[in-house]
C-alpha positions as CSV (number, residue, x, y, z in Angstrom):
1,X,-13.8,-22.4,-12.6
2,X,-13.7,-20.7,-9.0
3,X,-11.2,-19.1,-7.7
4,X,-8.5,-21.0,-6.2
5,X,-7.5,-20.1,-2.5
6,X,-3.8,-20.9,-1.1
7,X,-3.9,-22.1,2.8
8,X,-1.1,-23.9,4.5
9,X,0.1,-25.7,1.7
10,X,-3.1,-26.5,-0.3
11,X,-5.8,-24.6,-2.5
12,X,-9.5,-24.5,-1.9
13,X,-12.4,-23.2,-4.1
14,X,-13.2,-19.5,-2.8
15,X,-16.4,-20.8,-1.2
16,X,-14.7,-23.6,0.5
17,X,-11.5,-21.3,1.6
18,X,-11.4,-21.2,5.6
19,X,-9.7,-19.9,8.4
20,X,-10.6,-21.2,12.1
21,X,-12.8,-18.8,14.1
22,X,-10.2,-19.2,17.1
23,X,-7.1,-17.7,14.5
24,X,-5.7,-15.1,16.6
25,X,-5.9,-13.1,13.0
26,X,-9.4,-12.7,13.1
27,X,-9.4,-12.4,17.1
28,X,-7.2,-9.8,17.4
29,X,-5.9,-8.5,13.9
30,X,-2.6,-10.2,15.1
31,X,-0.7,-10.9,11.9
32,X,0.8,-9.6,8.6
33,X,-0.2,-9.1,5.1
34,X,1.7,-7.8,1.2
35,X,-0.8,-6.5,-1.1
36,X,1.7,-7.1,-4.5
37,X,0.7,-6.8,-8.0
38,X,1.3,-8.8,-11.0
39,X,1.4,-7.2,-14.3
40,X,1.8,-9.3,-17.8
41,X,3.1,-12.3,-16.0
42,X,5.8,-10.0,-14.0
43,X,5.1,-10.0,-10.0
44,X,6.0,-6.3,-9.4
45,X,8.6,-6.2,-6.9
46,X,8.2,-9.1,-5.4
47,X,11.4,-9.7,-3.4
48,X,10.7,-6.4,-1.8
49,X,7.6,-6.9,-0.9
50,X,8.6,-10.8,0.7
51,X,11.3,-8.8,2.6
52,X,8.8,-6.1,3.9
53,X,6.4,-9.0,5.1
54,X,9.4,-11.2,6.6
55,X,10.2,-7.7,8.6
56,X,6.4,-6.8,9.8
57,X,6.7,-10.3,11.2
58,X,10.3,-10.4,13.0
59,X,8.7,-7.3,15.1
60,X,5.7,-8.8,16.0
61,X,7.9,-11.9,16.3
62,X,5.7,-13.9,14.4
63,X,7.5,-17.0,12.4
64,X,6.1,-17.9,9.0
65,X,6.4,-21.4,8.7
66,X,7.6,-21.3,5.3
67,X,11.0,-19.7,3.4
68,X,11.2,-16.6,1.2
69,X,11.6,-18.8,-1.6
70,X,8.6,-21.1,-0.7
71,X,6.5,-18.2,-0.5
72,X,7.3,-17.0,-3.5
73,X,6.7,-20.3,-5.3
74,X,3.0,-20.5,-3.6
75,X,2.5,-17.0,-4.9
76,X,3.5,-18.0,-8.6
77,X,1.6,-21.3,-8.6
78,X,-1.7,-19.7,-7.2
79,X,-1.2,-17.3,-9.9
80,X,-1.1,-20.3,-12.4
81,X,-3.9,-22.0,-11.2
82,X,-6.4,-19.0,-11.8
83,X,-4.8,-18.4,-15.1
84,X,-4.2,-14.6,-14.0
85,X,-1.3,-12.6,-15.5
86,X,-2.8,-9.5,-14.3
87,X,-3.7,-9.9,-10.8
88,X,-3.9,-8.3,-7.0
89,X,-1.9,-10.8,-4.9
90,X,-2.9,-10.9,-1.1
91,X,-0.2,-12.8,0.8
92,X,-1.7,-12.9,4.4
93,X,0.3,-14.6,7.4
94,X,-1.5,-14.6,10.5
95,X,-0.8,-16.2,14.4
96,X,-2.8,-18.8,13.8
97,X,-5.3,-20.9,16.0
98,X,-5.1,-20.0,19.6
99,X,-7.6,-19.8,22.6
100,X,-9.4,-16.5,23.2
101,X,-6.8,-14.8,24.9
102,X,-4.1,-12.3,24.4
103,X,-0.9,-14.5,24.2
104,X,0.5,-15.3,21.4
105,X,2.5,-18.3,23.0
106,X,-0.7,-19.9,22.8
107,X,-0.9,-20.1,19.1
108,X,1.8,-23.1,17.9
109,X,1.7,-22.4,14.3
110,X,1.4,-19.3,11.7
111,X,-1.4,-19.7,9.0
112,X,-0.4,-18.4,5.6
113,X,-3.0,-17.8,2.8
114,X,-2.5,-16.3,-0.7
115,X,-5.7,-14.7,-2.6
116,X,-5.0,-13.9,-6.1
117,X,-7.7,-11.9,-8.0
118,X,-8.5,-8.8,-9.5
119,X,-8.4,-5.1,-8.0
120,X,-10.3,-1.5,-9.5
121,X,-9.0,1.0,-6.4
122,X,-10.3,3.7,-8.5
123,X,-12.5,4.2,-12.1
124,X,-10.0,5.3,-14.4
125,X,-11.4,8.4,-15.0
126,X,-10.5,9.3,-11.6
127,X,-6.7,8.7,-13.0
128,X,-7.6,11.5,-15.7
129,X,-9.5,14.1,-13.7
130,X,-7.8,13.6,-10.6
131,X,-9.1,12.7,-6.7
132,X,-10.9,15.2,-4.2
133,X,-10.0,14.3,-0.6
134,X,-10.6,15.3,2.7
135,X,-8.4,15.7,6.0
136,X,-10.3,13.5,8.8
137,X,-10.1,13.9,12.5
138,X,-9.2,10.4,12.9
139,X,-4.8,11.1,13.8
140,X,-2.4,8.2,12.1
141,X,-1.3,5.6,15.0
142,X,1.5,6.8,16.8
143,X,4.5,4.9,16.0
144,X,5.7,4.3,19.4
145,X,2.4,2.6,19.2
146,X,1.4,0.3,15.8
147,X,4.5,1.6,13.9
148,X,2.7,1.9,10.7
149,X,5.7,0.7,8.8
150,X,4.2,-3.0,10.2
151,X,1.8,-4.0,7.5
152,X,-0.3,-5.7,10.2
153,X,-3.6,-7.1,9.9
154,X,-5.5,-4.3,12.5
155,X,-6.2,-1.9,9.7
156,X,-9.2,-0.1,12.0
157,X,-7.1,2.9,12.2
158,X,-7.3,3.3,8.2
159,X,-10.9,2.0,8.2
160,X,-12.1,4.8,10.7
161,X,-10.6,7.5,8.0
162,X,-12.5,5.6,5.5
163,X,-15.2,6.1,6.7
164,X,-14.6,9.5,8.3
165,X,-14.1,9.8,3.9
166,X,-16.8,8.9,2.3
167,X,-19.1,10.8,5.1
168,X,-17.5,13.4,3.4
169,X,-18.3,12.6,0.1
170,X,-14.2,11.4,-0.7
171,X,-12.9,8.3,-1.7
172,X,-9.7,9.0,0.3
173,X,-8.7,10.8,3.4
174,X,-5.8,12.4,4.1
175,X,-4.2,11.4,7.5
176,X,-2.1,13.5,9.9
177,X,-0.1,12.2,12.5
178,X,-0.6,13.6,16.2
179,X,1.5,16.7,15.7
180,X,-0.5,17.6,13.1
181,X,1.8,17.3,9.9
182,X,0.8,14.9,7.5
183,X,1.4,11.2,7.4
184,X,-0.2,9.5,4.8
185,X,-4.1,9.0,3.3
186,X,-5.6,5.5,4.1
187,X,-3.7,3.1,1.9
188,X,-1.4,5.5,-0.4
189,X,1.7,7.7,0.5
190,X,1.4,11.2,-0.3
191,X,3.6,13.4,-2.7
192,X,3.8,16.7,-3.9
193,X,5.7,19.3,-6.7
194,X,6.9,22.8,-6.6
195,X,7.6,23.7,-10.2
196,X,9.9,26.2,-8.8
197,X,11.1,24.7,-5.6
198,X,14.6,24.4,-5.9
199,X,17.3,27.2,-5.9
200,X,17.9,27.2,-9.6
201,X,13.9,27.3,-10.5
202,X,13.5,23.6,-11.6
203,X,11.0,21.5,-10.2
204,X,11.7,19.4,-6.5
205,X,9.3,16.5,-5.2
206,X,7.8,16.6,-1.9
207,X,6.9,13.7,0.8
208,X,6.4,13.0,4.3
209,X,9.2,11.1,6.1
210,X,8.5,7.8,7.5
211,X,9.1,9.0,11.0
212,X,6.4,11.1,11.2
213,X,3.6,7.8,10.7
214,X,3.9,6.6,7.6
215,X,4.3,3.3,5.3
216,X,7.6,2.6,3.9
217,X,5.4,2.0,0.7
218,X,7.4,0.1,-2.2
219,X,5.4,2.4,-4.8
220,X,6.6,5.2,-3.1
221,X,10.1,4.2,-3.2
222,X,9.7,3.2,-6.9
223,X,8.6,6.6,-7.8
224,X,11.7,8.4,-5.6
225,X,13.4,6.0,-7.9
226,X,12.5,6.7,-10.9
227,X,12.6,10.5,-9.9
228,X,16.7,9.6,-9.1
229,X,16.6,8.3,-12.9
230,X,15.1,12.1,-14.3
231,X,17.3,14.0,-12.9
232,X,14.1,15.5,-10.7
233,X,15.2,16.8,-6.8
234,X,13.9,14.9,-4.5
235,X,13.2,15.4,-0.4
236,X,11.8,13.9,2.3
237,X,10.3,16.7,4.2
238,X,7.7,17.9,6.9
239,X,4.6,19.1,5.4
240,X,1.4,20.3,6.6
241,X,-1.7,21.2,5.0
242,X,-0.6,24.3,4.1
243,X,2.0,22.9,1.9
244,X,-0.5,20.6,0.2
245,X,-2.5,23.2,-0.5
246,X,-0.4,25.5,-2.2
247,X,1.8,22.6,-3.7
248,X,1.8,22.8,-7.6
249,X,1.0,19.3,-8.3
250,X,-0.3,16.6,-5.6
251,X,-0.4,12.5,-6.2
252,X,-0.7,9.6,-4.3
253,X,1.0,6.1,-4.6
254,X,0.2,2.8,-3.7
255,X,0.2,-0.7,-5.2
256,X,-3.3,-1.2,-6.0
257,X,-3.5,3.2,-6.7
258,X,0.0,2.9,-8.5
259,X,0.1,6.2,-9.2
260,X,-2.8,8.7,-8.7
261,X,-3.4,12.5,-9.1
262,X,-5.4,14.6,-6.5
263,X,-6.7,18.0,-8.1
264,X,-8.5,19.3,-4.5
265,X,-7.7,19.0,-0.8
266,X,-10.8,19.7,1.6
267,X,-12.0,21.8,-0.8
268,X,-9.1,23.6,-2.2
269,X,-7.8,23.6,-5.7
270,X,-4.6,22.2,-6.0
271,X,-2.6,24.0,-9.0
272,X,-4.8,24.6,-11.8
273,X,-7.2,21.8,-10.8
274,X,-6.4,19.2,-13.4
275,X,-3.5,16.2,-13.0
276,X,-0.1,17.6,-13.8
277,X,2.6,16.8,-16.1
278,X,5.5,16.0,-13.7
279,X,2.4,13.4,-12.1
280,X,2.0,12.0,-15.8
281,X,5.5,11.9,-16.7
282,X,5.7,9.9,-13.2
283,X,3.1,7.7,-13.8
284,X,4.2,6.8,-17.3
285,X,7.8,5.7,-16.2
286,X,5.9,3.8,-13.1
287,X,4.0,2.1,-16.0
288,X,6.8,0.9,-17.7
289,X,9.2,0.2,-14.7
290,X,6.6,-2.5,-14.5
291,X,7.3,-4.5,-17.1
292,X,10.7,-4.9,-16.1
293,X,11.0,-5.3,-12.1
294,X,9.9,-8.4,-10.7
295,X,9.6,-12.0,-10.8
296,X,8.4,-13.3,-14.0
297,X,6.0,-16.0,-14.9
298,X,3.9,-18.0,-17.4
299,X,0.7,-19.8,-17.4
């Protein structure tokens, strides 16, 4: 059976699944997107992701034409209809069909899609031996400019690092904002651990503020979390490469990364090269905090 396509209300084959070439989405990148996971026939989180999507869209005062609740019932049914219990969810809400100019005003109706399939961000072994990345020249967006904490559909910023990445020979680049202190890579948040970083030796858990240009990622606040739940210190802090560097332990999060360590920045070991314990301990209690958070569903 093909894969099933949610559009305004109705489901389409993939190959039969359109958009009209005059959506201001396509245009102009104006529009809003959740990338959510399900796992076991649980959506991970997906109240907070719904309320992260209904905020992009109040600041780019865009209206979905559809509740919370109706959403969430077109995410579960798409779900259904592909037979999926594991699954990358793609709830997309765009300006909709417009002329080819700028204003918005000229668009009378959202367009809302849902794509449900499968995602591989990374090989597993990666997960095992750990990432390499590279800082790139291209600088996060400013967020007096494209806040980045909108999940908006003009991603060109991330896709220019991308590429700036694998030039490089990387899957993922590490960002920094225009002060220079990092922000975030591509499409994860960044963390890192000092085994001895608090005053009474034990080990404290390292990552950017959102202020300085990066996504209020709901995998990122899972893992700060679960780091409440161990007991392990916890700070938002300014960091630079430097810190990175010399940090014990770096990982990344993300929703289709989850949770992912990175053994060398821009060609510097990080710790003793290989993924770290506090990351694994992490990453186990992320593994299992899915199975319990979320909206569940059957086939």
């Amino acid at each position: 059976m093909s894969l099933q396509i949610y559009i305004d209300g109705k489901w389409y084959p993939k190959e039969e699944a359109k958009i009209s070439v005059f959506d201001h989405g396509l245009l102009y990148g104006d529009g809003v997107f959740e990338g959510i996971r399900s796992y076991g026939g649980l959506v991970f989180k997906l109240q907070e992701h719904l309320d992260r999507l209904w905020e992009s869209a109040h600041t780019l005062m865009l209206e979905i034409p559809m509740t919370k609740k109706e959403m969430e019932k077109a995410i579960i049914e798409t779900l259904r209809i592909n037979q999926l219990l594991d699954a990358y969810i793609r709830a997309v809400v765009t300006r909709g069909v417009g002329d080819l100019g700028l204003d918005p005003a000229k668009c009378k109706k959202a367009t809302c899609f849902i794509i449900t399939d499968k995602i591989t961000l990374y090989p597993e072994s990666l997960y095992k031996k750990g990432l390499s990345i590279v800082t790139v020249p291209t600088v996060r967006n400013l967020p007096e400019a494209i806040n980045p904490s909108i999940k908006s559909l003009n991603y060109l910023n991330n896709i220019l690092a991308k590429i700036e990445a694998k030039n490089s020979g990387c899957v993922e680049a590490l960002m920094l904002n225009h002060q220079g202190y990092v922000a975030e890579c591509t499409g994860d948040n960044v963390f890192m651990i000092r085994k001895n970083g608090t005053a009474d030796g034990k080990p404290l858990l390292l990552t950017p503020p959102i202020y300085l240009g990066a996504l209020k990622g709901i995998t990122r606040q899972a893992i700060v979390e679960i780091a409440a739940a161990k007991k392990l210190a916890f700070q938002e802090r300014i960091l630079t490469r430097h810190d990175l560097f010399n940090a014990d332990e770096v990982f990344l999060t993300g929703t289709a990364a989850e949770v992912i360590p990175v053994v060398k920045i821009d060609g510097r070991k990080i710790g003793d090269g290989k993924p770290g314990p506090v990351t694994g301990s992490l990453l186990a209690a992320f593994h299992q905090l899915t199975k319990k958070s979320g909206v569940r569903y059957s086939l």
